[in-house]
C-alpha positions in Angstrom: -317.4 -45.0 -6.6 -319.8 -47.9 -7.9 -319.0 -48.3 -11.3 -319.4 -52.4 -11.3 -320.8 -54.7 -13.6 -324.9 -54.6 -14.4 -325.7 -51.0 -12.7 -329.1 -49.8 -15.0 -327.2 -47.1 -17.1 -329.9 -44.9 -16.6 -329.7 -44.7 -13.0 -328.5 -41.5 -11.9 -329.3 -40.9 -8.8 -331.8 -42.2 -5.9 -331.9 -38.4 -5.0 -333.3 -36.9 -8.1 -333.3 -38.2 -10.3 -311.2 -42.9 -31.8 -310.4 -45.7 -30.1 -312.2 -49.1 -31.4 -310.1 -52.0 -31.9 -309.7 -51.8 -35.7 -310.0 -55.9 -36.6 -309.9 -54.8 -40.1 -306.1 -53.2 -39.6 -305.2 -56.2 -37.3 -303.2 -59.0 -39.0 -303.0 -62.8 -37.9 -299.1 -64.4 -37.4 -297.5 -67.2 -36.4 -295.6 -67.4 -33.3 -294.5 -70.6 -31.9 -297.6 -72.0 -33.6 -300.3 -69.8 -32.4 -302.0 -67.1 -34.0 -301.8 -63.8 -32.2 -303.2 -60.7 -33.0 -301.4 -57.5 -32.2 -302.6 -54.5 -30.1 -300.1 -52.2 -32.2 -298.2 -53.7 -34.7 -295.2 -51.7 -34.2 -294.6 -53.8 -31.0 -291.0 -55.2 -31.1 -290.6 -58.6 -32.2 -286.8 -59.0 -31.8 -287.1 -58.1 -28.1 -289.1 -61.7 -27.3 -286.0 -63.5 -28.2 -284.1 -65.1 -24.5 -281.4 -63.3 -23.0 -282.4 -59.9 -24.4 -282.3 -58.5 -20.8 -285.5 -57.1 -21.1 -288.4 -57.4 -18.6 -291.2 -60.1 -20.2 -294.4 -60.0 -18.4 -297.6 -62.4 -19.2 -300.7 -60.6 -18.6 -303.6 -62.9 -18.3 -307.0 -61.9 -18.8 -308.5 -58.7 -21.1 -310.9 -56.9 -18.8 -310.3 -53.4 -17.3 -308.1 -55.1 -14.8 -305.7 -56.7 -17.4 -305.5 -54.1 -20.0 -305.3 -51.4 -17.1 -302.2 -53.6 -15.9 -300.5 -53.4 -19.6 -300.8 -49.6 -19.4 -299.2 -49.3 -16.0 -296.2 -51.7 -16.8 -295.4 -50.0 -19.9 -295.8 -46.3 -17.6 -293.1 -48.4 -15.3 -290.5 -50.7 -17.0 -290.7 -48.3 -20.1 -290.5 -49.3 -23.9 -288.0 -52.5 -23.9 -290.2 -54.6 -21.7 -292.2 -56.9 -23.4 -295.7 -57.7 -22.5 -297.8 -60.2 -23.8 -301.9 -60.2 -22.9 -303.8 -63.8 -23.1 -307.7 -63.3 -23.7 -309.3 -65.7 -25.4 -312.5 -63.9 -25.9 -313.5 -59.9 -26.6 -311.6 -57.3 -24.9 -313.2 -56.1 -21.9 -314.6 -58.5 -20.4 -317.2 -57.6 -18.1 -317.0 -54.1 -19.6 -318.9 -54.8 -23.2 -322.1 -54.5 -25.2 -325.4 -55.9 -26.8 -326.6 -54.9 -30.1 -330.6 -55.3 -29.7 -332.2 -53.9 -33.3 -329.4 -52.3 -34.6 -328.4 -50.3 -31.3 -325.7 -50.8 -28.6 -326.3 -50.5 -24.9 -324.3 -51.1 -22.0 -324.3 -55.1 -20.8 -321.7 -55.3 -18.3 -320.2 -52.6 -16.1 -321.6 -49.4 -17.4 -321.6 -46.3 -15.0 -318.7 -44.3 -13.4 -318.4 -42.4 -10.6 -317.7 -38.8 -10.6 -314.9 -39.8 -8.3 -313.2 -42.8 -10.1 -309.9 -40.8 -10.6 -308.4 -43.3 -12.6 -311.2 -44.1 -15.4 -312.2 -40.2 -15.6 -308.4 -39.8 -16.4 -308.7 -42.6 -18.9 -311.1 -41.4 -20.9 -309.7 -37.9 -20.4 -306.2 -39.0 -21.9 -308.0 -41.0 -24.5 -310.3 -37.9 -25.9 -313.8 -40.3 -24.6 -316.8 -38.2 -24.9 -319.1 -38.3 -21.5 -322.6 -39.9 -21.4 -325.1 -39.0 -18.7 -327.9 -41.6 -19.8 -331.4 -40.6 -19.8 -333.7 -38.8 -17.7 -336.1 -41.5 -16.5 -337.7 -41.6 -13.2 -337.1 -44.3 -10.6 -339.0 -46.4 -7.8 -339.0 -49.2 -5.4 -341.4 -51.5 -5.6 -341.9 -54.0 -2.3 -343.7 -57.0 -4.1 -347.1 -55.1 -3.3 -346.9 -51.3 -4.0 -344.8 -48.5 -5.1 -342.9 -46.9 -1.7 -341.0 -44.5 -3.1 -341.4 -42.7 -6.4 -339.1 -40.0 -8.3 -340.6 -36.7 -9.1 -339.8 -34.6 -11.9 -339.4 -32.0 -9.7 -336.9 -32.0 -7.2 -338.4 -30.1 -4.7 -341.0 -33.3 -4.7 -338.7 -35.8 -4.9 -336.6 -34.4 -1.5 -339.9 -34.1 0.4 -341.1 -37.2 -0.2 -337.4 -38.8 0.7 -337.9 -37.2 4.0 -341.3 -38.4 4.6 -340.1 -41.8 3.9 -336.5 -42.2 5.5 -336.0 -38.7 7.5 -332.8 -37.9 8.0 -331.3 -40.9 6.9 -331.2 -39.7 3.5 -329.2 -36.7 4.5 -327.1 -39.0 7.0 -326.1 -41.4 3.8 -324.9 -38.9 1.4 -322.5 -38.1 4.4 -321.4 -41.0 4.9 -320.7 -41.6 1.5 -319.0 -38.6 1.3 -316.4 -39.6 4.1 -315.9 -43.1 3.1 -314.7 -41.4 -1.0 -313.1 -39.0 1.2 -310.5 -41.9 3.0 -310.8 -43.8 -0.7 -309.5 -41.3 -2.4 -306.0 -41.5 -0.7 -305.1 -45.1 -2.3 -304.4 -42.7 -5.4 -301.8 -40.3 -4.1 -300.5 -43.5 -1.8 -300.0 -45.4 -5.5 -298.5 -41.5 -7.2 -295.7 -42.4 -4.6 -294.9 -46.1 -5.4 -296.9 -48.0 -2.3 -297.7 -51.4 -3.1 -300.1 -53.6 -0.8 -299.6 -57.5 -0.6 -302.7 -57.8 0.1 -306.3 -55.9 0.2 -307.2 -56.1 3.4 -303.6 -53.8 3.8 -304.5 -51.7 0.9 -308.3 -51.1 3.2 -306.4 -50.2 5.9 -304.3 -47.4 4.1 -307.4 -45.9 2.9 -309.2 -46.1 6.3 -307.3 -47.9 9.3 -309.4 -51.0 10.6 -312.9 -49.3 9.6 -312.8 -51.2 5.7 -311.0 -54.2 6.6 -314.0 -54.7 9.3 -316.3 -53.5 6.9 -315.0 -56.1 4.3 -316.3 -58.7 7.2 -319.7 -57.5 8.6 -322.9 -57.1 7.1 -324.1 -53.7 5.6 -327.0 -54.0 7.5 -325.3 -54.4 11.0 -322.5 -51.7 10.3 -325.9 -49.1 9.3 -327.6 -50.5 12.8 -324.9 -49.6 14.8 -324.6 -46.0 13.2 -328.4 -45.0 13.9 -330.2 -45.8 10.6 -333.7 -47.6 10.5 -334.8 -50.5 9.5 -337.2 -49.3 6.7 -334.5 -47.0 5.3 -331.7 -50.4 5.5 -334.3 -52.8 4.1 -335.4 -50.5 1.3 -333.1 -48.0 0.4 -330.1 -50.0 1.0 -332.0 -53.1 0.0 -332.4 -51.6 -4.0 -328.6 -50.4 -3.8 -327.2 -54.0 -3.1 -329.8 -56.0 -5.4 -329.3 -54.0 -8.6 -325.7 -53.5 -8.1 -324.8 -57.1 -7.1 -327.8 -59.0 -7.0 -327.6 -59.1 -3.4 -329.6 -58.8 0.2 -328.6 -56.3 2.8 -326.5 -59.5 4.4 -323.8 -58.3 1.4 -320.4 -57.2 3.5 -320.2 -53.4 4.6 -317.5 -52.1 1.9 -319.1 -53.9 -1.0 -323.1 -52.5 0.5 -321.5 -48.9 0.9 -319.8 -49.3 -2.9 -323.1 -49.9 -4.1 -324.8 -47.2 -2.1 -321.9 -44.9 -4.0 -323.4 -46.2 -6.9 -326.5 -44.3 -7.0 -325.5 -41.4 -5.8 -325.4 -38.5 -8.4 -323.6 -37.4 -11.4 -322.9 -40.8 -12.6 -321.5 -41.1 -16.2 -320.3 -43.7 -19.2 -318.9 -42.9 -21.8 -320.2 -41.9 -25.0 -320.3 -45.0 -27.8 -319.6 -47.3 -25.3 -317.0 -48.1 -21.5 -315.3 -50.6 -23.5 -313.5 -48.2 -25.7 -312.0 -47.7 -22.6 -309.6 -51.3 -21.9 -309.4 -51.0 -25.5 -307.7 -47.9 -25.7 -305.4 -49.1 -22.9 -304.6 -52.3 -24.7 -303.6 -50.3 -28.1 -301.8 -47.5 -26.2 -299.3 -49.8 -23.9 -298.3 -51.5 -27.4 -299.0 -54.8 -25.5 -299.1 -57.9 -27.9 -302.5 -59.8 -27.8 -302.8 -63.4 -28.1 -305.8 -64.1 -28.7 -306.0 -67.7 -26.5 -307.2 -69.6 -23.3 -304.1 -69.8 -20.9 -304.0 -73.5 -19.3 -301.0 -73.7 -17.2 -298.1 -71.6 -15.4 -295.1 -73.3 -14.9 -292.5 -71.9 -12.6 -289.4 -73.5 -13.9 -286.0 -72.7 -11.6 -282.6 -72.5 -13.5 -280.3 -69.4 -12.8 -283.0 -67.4 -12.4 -286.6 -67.8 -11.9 -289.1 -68.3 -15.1 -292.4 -69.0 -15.5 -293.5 -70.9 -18.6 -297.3 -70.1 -20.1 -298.6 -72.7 -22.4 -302.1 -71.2 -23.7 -304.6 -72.8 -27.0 -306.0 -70.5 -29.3 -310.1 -71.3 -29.4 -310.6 -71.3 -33.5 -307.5 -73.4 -34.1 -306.7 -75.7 -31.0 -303.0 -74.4 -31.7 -300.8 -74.4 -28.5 -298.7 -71.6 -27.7 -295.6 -72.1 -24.5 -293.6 -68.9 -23.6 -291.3 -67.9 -21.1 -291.6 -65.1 -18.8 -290.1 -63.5 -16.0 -293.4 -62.5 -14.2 -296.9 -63.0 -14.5 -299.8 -61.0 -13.8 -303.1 -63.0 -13.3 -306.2 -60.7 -14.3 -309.5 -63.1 -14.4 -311.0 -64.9 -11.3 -309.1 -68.1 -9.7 -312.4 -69.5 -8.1 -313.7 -72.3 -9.0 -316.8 -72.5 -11.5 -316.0 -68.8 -13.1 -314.0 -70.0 -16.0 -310.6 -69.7 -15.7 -309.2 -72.9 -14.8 -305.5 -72.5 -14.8 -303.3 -75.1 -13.2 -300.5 -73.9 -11.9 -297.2 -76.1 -11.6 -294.2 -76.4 -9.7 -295.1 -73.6 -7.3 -294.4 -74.5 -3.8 -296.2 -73.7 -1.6 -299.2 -74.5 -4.0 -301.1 -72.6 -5.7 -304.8 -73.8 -5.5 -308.1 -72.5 -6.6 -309.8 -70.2 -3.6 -312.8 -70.7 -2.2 -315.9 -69.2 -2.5 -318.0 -68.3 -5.4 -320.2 -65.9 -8.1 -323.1 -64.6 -8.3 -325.1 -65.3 -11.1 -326.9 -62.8 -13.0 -329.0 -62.5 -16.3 -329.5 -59.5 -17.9 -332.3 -59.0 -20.1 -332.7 -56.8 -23.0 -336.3 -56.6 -24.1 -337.3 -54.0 -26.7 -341.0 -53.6 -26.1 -343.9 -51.6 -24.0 -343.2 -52.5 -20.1 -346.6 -53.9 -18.5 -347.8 -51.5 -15.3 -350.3 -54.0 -14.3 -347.6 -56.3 -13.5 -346.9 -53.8 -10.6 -350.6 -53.1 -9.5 -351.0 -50.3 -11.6 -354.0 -49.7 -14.3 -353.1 -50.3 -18.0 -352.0 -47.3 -19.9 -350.5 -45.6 -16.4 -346.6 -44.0 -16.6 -344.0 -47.5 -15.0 -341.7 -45.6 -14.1 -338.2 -47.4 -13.5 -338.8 -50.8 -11.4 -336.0 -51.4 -8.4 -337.6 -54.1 -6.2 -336.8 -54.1 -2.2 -337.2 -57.4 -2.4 -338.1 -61.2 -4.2 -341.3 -60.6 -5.7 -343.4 -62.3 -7.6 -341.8 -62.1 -10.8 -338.4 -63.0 -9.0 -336.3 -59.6 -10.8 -334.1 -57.6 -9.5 -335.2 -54.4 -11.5 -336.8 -53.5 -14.8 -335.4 -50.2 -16.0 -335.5 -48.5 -19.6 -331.7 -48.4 -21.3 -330.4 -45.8 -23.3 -327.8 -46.9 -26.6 -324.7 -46.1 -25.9 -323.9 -43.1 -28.1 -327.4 -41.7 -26.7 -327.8 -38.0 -28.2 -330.8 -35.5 -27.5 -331.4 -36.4 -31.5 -332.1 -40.7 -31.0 -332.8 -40.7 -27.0 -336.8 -40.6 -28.0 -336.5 -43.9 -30.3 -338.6 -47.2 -29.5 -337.4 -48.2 -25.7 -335.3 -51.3 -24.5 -335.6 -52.3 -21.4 -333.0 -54.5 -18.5 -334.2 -57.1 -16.7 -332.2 -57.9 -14.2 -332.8 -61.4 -12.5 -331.4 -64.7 -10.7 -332.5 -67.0 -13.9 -333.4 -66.8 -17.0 -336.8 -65.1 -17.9 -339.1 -67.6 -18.7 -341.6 -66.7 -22.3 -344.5 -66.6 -19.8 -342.8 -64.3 -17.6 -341.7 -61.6 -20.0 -345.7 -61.9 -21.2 -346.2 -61.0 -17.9 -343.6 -58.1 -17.6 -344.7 -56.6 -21.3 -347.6 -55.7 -23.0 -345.3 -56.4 -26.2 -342.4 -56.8 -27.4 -340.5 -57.1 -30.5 -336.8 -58.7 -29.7 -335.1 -60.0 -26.7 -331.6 -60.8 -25.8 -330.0 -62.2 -22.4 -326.8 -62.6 -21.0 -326.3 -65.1 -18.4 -323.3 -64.6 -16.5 -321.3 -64.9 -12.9 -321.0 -61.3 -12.4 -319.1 -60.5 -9.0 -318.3 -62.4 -6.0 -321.2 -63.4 -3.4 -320.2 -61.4 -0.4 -320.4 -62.8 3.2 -318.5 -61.9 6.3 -316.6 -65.0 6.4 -314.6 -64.3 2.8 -311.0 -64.3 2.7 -309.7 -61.7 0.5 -307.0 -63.6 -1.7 -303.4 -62.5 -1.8 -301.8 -60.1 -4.9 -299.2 -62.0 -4.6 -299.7 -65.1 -5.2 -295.7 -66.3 -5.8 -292.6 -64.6 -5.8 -293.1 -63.2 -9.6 -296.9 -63.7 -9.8 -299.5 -61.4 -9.2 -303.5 -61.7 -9.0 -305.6 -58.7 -9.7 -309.1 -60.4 -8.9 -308.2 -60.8 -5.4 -309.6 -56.9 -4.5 -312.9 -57.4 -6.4 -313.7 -59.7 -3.2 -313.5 -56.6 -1.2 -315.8 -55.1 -3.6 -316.3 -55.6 -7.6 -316.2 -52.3 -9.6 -314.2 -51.1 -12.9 -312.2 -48.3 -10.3 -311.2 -51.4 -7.7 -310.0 -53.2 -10.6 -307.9 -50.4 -11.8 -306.2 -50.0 -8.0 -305.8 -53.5 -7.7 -304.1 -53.6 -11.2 -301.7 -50.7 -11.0 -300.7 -51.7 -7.4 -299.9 -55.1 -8.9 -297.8 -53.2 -11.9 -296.2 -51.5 -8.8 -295.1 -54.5 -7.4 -294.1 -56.4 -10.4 -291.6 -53.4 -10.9 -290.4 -53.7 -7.8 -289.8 -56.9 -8.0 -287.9 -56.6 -11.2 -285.6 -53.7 -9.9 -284.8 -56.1 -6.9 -283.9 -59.2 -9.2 -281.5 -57.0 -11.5 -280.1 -54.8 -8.7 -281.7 -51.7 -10.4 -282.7 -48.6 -7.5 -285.9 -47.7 -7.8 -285.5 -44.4 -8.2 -283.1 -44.8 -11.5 -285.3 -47.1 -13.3 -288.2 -44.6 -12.7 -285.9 -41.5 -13.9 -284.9 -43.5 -16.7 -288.3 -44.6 -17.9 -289.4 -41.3 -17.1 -286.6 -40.1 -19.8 -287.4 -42.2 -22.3 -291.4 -41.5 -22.3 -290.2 -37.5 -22.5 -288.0 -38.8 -25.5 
């Protein structure tokens, strides 16, 4: 299920181991005085004039979450609804890229799970190749020696997992198992038009009180109570949580056991790059792009409820104000991530929420790794680095990465290597890490949400017409959460439509159904 941002791509297990947005066929207009850029240019401009009747939904933010949410609306209010999406940067977000020496490779959120229904159906509709990384080996590292090492062979590789941890190892892939198992039903609850208000009640349909509690108690203290030791907790468990989301075993329950999902096998990405995939969602829902930095929401109250968005484009400093009958929020409300939108005439307000993001800097080194940074001799195999712990060179992991469109052809070219790490890696400390190295490139980001037991987990709803996404990646941050939480605010934002036009559900969905068959 782990599929978040910063995962190694070449992880694949702990056990054993042609759609690109075409900015050459884009076109720059003028509307109200901003310059937009269109997903698909056969997008209907005479339907954005008032009193057309049609839906007009703001979309803000262009990760998976927002351009997920495009494809969803169009799926549910059909072809007359206008839908406008607000990113002022790349699309993706968190889902992009880094060219180091002329090659791509994964920077943000770059591995799927097996079981992520809704991105293996994206990139099944879209025609995506599948990418199983590498075949490097992996370790944990404690600060002072290697405990656990991969074999090539699996055999090896089992027998020394049950030296080392016993049956835990057995006991955690069932566990696992059960907890995709009761996951798994959000999708057929969301087939059949549920909609959650909140996460903690969309938790509770998958599993009834066990996620919502494990959204509030430490991974560590659920695994006590279920039998599992503290040497398997503190490194197993440890490596899961720090490379996933930079994190201690003190990380809540759901988001520990999502990250423990994460390294489970037959994780994937797809081939040239995950984000083709938001991309190809963007393009296919024929949403229009504007390409700027929203400030404010205004809800303005007349015969009917509005809400008026007033964005700036970055390049220009133009201002943009639209109108809209809903809006869906899809980038992070807390304070310090970026965002900064005031909203206006809301009452109750509308305030920022509390809490905040982990920071994380990825590092991409192209150069020879240094094993005597880890004790060994010089010229000995490094395999993959996951540390248990803060050691001395204060990183999370060191891992060789594969380029995105990875073939058995280029997968032997000069390595790169990810650092992953709470700061920024200083000259002396990658002269430590590496015995040489030609380039280097880091990106310094707030990843995810720093998980404690004492997080709220903010509404979807944050007014009557407006709808926040984020709020489920504080029950855990990952590309597949971000999907649910989107659709099930698409769900709602339909449902709320039917209600303020008087439409019965099940007509509007026969007759969008009708005109997607037409």
């Amino acid at each position: 299920m782990r599929n978040c941002c910063f995962k190694p791509s070449n992880v694949r297990s702990l056990w054993f181991g042609n759609v690109i947005l075409v900015l050459l066929l884009s076109f720059v207009c003028h509307r109200a005085g901003l310059i937009v850029q269109a997903a698909e240019t056969t997008t209907n401009e005479a339907s954005t004039k008032p009193g057309s009747g049609n839906p007009r939904i703001a979309v803000i933010g262009g990760g998976i979450g927002g351009t997920s949410a495009t494809h969803f609306l169009r799926k549910s209010l059909g072809s007359s609804a206008v839908i406008d999406l607000y990113e002022p940067n790349v699309i993706g977000g968190r889902v992009g890229t880094i060219n180091i020496d002329g090659r791509d490779y994964e920077s943000g959120g770059s591995i799927i799970h097996p079981d992520n229904k809704y991105m293996v159906n994206f990139r099944e509709e879209f025609g995506f190749k599948k990418s199983e990384g590498g075949n490097s080996l992996l370790s944990f590292y404690n600060g002072k020696e290697f405990v656990f090492t991969e074999s090539k062979w699996a055999v090896v590789t089992l027998l020394r997992m049950l030296w080392r941890y016993g049956m835990d190892c057995f006991k955690i892939f069932s566990l696992v198992k059960s907890m995709l198992s009761s996951f798994s039903r959000i999708y057929q609850l969301q087939d059949n038009g549920e909609t959650f208000n909140t996460p903690s009640e969309l938790l509770d349909a998958m599993e009834k009180d066990t996620f919502v509690r494990w959204a509030h108690t430490p991974v560590q203290s659920v695994l006590h109570d279920l039998g599992y030791s503290d040497r398997f907790i503190d490194e197993f468990v440890s490596v899961a949580a720090r490379v996933n989301y930079g994190q201690s075993t003190n990380i809540t329950a759901f988001a520990g056991m999502v990250s423990v999902a994460g390294v489970m096998p037959g994780l994937w990405a797809v081939q040239g790059g995950n984000k083709q995939i938001p991309q190809a969602l963007l393009k296919s829902s024929g949403a229009m792009w504007h390409h700027a930095r929203v400030n404010t929401i205004k809800k303005t109250t007349g015969e009917e409820t509005k809400f008026e968005v007033t964005a700036t484009a970055p390049q220009t400093n133009q201002e943009l104000t639209a109108e809209y009958d809903m809006v869906v929020v899809a980038t992070p409300l807390t304070p310090g991530v970026g965002s900064n939108i005031e909203f206006q005439g809301f009452a109750p307000a509308i305030s920022p929420f509390s809490g905040w993001y982990q920071r994380t800097v990825a590092t991409f080194i192209h150069g020879q790794p240094n094993p005597e940074a880890f004790g060994k001799k010089p010229g000995d195999y490094l395999p993959d680095v996951l540390t248990t712990c803060n050691v001395s060179q204060k990183i999370r992991s060191l891992s060789e990465n594969f380029q995105v469109d990875i073939t058995e052809d280029n997968k032997n070219v000069d390595a790169v290597y990810k650092v992953f790490s709470s700061e920024q890696l200083t000259d002396e400390r990658m002269n430590s890490l590496f015995v040489s190295r030609k380039s280097s490139k880091a990106i310094d980001w707030l990843a995810y949400p720093h998980y404690t037991e004492n997080d709220d987990l903010p509404s979807f709803v944050l007014s009557d017409g407006v709808f926040y996404i984020n709020g489920i990646e504080w029950a855990a941050s990952a590309m597949e959460m971000s999907v649910i939480g989107a659709r099930n605010c698409a769900l709602l934002a339909t449902k709320h439509w039917q209600h303020a036009k008087g439409i019965p559900s099940e007509t509007q969905e026969i007759k969008t159904e009708v005109k997607r068959e037409l």
